[in-house]
PQR file with spaces between the fields and no chain letter, atoms N, CA, C, O and H, PARSE charges and radii, in Angstrom:
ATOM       1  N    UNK     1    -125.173  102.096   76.163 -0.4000 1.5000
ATOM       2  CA   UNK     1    -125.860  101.794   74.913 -0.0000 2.0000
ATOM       3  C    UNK     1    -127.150  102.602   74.852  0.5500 1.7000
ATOM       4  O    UNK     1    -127.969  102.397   75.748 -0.5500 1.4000
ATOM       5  N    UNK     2    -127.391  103.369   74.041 -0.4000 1.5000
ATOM       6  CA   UNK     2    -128.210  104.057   73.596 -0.0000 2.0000
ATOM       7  C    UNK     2    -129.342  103.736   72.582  0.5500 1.7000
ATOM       8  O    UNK     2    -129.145  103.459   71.399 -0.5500 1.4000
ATOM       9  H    UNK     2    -126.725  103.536   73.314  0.4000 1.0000
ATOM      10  N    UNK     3    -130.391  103.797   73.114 -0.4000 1.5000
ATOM      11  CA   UNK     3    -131.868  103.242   71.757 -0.0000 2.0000
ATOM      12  C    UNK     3    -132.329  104.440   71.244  0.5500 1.7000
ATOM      13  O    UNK     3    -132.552  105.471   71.878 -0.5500 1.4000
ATOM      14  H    UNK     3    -130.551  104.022   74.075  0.4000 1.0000
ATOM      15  N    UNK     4    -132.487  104.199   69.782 -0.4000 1.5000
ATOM      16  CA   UNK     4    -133.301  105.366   69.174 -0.0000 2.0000
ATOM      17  C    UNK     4    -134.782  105.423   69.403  0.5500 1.7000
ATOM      18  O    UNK     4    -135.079  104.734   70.379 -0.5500 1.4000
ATOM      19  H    UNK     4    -132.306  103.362   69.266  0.4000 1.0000
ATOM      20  N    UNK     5    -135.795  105.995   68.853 -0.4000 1.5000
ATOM      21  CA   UNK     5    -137.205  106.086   68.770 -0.0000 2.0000
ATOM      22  C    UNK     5    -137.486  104.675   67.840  0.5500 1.7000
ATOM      23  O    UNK     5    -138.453  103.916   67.776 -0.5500 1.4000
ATOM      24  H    UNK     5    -135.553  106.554   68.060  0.4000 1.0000
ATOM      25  N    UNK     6    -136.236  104.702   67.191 -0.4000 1.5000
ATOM      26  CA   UNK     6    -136.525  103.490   65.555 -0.0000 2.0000
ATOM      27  C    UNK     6    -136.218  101.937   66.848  0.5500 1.7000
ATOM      28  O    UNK     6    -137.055  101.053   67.032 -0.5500 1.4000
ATOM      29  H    UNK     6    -135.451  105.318   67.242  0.4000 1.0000
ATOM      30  N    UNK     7    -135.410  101.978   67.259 -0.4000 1.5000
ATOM      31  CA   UNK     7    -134.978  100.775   67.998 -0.0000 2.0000
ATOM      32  C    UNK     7    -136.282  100.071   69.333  0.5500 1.7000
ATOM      33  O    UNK     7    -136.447   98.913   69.717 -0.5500 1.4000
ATOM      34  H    UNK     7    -134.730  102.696   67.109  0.4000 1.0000
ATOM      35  N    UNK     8    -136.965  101.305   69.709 -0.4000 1.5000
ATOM      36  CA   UNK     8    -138.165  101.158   70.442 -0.0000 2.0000
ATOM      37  C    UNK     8    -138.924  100.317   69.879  0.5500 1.7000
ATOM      38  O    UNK     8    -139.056   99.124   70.155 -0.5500 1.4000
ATOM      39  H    UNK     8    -136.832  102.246   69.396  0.4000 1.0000
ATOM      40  N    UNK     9    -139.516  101.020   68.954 -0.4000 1.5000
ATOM      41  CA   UNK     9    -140.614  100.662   68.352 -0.0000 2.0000
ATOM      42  C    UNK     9    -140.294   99.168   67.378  0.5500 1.7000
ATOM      43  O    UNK     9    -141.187   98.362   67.115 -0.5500 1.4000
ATOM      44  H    UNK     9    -139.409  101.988   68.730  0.4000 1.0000
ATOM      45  N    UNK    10    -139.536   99.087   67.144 -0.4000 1.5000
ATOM      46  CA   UNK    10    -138.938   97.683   66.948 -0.0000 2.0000
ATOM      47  C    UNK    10    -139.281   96.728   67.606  0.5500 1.7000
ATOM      48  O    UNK    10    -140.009   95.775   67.330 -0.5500 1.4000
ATOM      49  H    UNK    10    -138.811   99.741   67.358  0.4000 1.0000
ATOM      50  N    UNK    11    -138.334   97.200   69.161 -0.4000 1.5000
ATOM      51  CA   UNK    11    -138.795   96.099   70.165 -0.0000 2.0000
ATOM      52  C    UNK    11    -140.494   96.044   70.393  0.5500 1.7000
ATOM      53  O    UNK    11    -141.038   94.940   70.351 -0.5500 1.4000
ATOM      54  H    UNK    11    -137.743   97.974   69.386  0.4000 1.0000
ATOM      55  N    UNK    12    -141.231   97.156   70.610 -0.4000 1.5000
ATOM      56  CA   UNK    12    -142.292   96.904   70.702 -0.0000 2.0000
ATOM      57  C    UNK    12    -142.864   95.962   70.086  0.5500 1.7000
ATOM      58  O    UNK    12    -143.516   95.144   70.735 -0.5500 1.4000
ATOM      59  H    UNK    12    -140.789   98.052   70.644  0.4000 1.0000
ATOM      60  N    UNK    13    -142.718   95.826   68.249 -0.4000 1.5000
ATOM      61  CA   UNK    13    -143.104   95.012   67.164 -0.0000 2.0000
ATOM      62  C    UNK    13    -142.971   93.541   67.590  0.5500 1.7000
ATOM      63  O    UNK    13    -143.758   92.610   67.421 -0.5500 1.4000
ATOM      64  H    UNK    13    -142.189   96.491   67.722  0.4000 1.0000
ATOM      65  N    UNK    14    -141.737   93.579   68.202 -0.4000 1.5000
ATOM      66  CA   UNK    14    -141.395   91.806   68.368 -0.0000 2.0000
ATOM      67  C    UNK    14    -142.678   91.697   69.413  0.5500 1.7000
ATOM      68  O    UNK    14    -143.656   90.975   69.222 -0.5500 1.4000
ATOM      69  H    UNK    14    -141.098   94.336   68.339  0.4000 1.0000
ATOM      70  N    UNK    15    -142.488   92.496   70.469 -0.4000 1.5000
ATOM      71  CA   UNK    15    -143.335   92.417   71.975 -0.0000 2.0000
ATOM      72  C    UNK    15    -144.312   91.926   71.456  0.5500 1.7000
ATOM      73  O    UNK    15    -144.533   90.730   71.643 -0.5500 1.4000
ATOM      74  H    UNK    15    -141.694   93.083   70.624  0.4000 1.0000
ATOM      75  N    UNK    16    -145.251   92.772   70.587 -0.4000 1.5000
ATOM      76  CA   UNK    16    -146.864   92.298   70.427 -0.0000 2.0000
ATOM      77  C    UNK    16    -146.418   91.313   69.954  0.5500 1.7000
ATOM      78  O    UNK    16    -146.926   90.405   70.613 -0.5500 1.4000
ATOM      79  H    UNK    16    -145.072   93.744   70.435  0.4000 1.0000
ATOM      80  N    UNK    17    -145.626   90.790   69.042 -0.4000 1.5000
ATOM      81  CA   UNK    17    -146.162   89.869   67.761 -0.0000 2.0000
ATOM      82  C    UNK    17    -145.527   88.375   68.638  0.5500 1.7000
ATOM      83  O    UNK    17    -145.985   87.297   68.259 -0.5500 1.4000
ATOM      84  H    UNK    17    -145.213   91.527   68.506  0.4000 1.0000
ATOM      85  N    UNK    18    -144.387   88.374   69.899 -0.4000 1.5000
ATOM      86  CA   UNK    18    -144.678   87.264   70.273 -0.0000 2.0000
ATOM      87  C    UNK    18    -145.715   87.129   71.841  0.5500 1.7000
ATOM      88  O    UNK    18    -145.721   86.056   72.445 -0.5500 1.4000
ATOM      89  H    UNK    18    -144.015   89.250   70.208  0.4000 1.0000
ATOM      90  N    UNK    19    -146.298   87.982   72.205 -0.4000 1.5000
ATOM      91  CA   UNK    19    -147.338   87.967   72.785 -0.0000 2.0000
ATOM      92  C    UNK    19    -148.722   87.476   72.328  0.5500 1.7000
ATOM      93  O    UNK    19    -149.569   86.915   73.023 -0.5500 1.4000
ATOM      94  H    UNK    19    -146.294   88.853   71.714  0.4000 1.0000
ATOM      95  N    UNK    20    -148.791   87.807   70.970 -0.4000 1.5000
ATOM      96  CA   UNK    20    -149.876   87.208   70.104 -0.0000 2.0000
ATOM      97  C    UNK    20    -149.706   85.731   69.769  0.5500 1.7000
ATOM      98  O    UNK    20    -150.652   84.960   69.607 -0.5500 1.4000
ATOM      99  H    UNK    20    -148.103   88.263   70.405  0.4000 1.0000
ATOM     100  N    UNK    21    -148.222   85.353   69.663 -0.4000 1.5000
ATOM     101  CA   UNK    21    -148.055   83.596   69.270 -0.0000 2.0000
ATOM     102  C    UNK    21    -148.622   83.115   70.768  0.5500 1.7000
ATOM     103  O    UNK    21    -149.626   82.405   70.733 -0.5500 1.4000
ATOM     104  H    UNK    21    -147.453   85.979   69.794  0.4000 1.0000
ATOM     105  N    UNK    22    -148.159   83.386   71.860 -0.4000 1.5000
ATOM     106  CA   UNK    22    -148.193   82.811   73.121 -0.0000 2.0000
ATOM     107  C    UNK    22    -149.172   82.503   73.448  0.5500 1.7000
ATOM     108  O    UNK    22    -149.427   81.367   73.850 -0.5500 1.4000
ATOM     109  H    UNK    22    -147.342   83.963   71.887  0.4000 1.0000
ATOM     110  N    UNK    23    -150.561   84.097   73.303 -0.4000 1.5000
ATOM     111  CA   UNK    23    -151.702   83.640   73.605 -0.0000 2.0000
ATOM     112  C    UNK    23    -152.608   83.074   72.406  0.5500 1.7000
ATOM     113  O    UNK    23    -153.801   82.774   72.461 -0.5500 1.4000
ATOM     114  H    UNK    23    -150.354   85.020   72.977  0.4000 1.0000
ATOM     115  N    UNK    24    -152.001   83.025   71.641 -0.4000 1.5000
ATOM     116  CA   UNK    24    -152.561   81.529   70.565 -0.0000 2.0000
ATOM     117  C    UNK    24    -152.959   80.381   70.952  0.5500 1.7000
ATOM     118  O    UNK    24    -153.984   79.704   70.880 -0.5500 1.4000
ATOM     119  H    UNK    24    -151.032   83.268   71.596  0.4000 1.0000
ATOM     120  N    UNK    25    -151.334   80.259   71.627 -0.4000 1.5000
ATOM     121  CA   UNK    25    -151.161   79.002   71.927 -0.0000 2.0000
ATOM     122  C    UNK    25    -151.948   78.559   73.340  0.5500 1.7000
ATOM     123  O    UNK    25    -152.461   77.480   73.637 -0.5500 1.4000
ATOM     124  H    UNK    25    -150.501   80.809   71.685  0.4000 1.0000
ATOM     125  N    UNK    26    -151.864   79.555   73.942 -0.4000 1.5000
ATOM     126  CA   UNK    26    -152.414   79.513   75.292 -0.0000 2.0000
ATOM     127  C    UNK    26    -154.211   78.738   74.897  0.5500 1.7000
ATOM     128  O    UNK    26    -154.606   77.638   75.281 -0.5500 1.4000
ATOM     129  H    UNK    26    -151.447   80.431   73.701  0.4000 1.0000
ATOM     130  N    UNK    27    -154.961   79.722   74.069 -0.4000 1.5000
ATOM     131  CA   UNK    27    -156.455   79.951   73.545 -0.0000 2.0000
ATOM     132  C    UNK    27    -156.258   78.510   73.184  0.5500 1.7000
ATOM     133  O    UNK    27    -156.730   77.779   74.055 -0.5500 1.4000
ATOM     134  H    UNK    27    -154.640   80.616   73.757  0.4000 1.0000
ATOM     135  N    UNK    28    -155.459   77.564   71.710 -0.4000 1.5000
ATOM     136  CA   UNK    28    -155.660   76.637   71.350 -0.0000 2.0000
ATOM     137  C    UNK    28    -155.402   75.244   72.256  0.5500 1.7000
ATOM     138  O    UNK    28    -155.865   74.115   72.100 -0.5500 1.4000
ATOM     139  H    UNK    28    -155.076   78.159   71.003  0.4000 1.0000
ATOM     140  N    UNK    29    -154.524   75.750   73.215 -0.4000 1.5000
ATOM     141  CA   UNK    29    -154.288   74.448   74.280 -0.0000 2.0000
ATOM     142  C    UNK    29    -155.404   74.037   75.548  0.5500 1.7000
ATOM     143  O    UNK    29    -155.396   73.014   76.234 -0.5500 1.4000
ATOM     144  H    UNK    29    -154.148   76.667   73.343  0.4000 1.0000
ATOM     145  N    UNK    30    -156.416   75.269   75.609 -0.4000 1.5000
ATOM     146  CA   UNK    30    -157.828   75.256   76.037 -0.0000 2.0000
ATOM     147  C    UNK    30    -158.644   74.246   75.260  0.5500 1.7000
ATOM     148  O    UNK    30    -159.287   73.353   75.812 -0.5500 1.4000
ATOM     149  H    UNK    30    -156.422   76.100   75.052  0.4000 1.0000
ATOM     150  N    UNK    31    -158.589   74.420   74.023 -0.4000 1.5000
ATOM     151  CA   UNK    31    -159.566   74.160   73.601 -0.0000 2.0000
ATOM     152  C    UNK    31    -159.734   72.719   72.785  0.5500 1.7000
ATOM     153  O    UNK    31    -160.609   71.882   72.561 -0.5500 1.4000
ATOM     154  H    UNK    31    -158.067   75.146   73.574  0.4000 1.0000
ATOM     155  N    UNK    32    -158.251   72.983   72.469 -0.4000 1.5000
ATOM     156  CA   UNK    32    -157.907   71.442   71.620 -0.0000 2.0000
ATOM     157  C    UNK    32    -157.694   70.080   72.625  0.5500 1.7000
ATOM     158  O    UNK    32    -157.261   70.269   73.762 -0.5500 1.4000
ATOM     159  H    UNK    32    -157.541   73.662   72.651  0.4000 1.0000
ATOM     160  N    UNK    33    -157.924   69.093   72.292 -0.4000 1.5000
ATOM     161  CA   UNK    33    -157.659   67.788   73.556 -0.0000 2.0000
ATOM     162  C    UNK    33    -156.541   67.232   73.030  0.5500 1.7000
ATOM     163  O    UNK    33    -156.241   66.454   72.124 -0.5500 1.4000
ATOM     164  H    UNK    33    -158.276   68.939   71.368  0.4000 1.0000
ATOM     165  N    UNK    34    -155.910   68.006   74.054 -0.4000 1.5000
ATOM     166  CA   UNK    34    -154.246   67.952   73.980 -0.0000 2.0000
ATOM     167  C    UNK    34    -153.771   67.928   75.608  0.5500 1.7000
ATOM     168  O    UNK    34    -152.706   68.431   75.967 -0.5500 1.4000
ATOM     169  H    UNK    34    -156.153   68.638   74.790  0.4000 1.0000
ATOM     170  N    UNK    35    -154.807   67.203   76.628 -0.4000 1.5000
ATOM     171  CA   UNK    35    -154.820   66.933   78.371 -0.0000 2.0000
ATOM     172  C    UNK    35    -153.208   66.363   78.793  0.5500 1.7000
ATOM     173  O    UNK    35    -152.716   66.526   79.909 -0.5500 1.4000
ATOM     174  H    UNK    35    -155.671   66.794   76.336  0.4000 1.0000
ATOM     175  N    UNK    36    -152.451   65.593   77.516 -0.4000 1.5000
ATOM     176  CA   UNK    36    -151.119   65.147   78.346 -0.0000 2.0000
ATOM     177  C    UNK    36    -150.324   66.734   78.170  0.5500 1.7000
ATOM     178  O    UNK    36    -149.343   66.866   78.901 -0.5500 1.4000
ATOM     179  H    UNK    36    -152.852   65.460   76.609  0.4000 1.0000
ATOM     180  N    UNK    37    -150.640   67.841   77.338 -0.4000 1.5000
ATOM     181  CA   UNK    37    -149.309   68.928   77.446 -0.0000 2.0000
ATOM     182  C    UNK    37    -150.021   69.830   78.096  0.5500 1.7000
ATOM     183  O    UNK    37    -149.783   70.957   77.662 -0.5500 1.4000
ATOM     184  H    UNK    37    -151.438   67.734   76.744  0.4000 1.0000
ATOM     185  N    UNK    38    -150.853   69.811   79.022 -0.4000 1.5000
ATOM     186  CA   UNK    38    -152.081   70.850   79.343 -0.0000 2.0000
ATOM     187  C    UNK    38    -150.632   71.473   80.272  0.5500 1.7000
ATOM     188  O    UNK    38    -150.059   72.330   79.598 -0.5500 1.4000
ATOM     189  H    UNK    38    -151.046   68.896   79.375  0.4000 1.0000
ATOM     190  N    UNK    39    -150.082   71.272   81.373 -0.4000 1.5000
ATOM     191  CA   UNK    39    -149.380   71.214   82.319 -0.0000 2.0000
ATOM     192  C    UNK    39    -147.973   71.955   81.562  0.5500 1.7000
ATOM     193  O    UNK    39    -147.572   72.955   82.158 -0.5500 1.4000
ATOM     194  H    UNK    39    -150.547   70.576   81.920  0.4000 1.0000
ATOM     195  N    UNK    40    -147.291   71.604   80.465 -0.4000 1.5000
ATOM     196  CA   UNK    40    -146.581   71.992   80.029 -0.0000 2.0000
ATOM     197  C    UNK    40    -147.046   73.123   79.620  0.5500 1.7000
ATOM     198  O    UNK    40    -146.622   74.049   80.312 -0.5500 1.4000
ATOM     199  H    UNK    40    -147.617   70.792   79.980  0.4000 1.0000
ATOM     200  N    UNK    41    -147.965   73.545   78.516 -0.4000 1.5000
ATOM     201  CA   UNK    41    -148.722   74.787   77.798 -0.0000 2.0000
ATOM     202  C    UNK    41    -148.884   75.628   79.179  0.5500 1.7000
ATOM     203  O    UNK    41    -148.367   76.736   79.036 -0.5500 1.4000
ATOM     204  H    UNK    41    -148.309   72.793   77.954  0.4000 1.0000
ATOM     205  N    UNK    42    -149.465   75.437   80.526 -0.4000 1.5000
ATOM     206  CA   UNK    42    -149.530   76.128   81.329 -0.0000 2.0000
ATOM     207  C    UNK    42    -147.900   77.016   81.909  0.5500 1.7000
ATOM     208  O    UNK    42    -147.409   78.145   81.900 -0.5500 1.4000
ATOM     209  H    UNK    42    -149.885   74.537   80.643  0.4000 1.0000
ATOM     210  N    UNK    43    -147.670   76.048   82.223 -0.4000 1.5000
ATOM     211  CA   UNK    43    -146.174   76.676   82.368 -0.0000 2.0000
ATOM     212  C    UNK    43    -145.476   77.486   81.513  0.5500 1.7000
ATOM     213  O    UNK    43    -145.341   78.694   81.707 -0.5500 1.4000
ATOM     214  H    UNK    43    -148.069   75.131   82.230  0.4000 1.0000
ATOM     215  N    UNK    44    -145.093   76.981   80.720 -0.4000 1.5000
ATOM     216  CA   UNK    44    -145.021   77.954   78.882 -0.0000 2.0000
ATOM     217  C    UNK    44    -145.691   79.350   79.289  0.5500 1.7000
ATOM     218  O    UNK    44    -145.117   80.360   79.698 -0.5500 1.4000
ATOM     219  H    UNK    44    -145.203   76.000   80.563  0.4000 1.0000
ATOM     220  N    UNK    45    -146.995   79.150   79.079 -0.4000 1.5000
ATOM     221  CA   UNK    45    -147.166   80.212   79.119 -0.0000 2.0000
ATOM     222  C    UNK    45    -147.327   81.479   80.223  0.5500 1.7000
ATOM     223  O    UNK    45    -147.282   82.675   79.935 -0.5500 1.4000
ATOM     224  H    UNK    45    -147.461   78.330   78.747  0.4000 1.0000
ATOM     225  N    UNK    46    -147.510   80.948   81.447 -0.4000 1.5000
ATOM     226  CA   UNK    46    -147.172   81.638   82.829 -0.0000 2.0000
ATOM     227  C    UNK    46    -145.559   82.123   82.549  0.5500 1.7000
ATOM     228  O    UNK    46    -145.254   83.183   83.097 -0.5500 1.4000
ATOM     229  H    UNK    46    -147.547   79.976   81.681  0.4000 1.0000
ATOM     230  N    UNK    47    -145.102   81.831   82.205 -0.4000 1.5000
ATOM     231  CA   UNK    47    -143.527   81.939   82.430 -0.0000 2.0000
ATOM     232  C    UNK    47    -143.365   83.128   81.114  0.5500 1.7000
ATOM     233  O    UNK    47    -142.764   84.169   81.379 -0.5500 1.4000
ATOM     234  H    UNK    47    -145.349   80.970   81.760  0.4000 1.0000
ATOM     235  N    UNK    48    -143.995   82.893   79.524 -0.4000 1.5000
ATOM     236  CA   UNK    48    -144.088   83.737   78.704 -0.0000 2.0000
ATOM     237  C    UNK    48    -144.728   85.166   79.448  0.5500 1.7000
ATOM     238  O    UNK    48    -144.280   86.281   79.182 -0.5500 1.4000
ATOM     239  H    UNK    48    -144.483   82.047   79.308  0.4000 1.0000
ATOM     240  N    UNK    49    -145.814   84.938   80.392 -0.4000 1.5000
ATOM     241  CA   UNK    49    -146.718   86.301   80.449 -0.0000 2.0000
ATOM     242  C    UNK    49    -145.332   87.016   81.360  0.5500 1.7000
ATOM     243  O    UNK    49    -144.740   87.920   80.770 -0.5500 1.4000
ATOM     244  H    UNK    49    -146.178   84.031   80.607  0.4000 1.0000
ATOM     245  N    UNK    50    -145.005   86.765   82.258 -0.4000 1.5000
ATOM     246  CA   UNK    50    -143.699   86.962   83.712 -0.0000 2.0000
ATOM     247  C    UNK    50    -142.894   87.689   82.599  0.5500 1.7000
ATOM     248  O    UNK    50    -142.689   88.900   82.682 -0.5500 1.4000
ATOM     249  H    UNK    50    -145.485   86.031   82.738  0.4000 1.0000
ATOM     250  N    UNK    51    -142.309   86.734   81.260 -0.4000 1.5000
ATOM     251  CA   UNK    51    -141.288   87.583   80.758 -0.0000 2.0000
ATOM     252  C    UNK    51    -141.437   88.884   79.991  0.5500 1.7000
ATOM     253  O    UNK    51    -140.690   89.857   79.880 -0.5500 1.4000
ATOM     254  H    UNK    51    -142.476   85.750   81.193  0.4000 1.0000
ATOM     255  N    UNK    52    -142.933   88.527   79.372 -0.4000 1.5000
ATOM     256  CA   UNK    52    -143.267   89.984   78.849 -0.0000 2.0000
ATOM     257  C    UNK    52    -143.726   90.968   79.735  0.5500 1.7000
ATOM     258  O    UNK    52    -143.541   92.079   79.239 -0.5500 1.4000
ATOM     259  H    UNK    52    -143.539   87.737   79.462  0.4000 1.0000
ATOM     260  N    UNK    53    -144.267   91.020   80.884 -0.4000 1.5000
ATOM     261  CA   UNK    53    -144.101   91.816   81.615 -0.0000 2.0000
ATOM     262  C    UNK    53    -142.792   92.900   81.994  0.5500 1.7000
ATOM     263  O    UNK    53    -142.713   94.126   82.070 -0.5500 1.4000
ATOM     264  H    UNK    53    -144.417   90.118   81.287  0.4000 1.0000
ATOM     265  N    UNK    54    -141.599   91.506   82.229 -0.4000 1.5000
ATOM     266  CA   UNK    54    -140.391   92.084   82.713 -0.0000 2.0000
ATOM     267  C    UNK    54    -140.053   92.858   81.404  0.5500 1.7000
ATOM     268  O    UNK    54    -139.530   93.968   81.499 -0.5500 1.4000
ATOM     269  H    UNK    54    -141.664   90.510   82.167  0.4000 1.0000
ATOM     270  N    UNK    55    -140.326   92.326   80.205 -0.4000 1.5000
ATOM     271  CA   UNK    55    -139.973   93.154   78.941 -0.0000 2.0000
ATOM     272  C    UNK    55    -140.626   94.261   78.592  0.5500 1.7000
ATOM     273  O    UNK    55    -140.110   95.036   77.787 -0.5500 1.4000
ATOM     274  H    UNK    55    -140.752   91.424   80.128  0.4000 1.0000
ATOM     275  N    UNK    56    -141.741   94.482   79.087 -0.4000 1.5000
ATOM     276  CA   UNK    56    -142.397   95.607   78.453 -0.0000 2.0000
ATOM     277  C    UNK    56    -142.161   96.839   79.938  0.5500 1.7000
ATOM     278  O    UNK    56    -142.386   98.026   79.700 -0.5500 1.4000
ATOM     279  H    UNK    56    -142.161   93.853   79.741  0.4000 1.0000
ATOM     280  N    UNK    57    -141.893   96.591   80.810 -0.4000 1.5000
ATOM     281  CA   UNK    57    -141.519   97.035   81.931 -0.0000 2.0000
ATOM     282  C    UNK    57    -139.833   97.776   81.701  0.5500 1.7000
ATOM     283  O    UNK    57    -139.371   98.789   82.227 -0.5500 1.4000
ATOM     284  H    UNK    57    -141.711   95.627   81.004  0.4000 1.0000
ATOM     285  N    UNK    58    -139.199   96.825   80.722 -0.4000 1.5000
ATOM     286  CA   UNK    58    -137.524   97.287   80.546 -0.0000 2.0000
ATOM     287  C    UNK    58    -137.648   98.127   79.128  0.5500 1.7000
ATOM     288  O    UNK    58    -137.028   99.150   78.838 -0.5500 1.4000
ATOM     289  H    UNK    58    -139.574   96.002   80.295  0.4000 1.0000
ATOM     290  N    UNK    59    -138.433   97.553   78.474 -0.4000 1.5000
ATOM     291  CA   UNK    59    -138.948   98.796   76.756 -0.0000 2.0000
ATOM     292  C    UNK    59    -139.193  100.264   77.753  0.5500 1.7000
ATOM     293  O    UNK    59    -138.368  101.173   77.668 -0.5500 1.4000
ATOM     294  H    UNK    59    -138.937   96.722   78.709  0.4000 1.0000
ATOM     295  N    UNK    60    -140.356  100.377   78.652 -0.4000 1.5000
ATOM     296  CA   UNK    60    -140.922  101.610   79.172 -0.0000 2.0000
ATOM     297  C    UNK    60    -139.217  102.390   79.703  0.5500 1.7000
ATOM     298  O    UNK    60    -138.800  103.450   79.237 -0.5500 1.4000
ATOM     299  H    UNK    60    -141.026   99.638   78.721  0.4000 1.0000
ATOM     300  N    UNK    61    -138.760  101.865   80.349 -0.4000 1.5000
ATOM     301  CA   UNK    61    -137.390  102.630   80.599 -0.0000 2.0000
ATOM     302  C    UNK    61    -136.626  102.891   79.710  0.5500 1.7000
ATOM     303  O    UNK    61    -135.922  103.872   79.949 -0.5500 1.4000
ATOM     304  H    UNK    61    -139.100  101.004   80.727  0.4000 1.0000
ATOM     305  N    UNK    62    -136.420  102.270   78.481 -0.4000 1.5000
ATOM     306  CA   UNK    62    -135.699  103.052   77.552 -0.0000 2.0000
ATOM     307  C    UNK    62    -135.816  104.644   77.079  0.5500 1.7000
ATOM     308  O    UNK    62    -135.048  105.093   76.228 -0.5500 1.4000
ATOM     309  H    UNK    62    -136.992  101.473   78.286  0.4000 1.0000
């Protein structure tokens, strides 16, 4: 399977734009008193940063 230049930059688009929801959520679960999902939001988002890594790591090889 073959990606174009158009299919890249695509994926890139999603990349930022759900990297930007994540650390939203990350920023608002700091700040808001929301202490029973603190534990959940942490995880969430440790596990979000791991996957965009592995994703922006598998975009660079295309």
């Amino acid at each position: 399977m073959k990606f174009t230049k158009r299919d890249r930059d695509l994926f890139i688009q999603i990349f930022i734009a759900f990297s930007q929801v994540t650390f939203g959520v990350l920023w608002a679960s700091l700040f808001l008193p929301i202490d029973q999902y603190r534990p959940f939001v942490v995880v969430l988002n440790s596990g979000a940063t791991i996957g965009f890594i592995i994703l922006a790591w598998w975009i660079n090889k295309l």
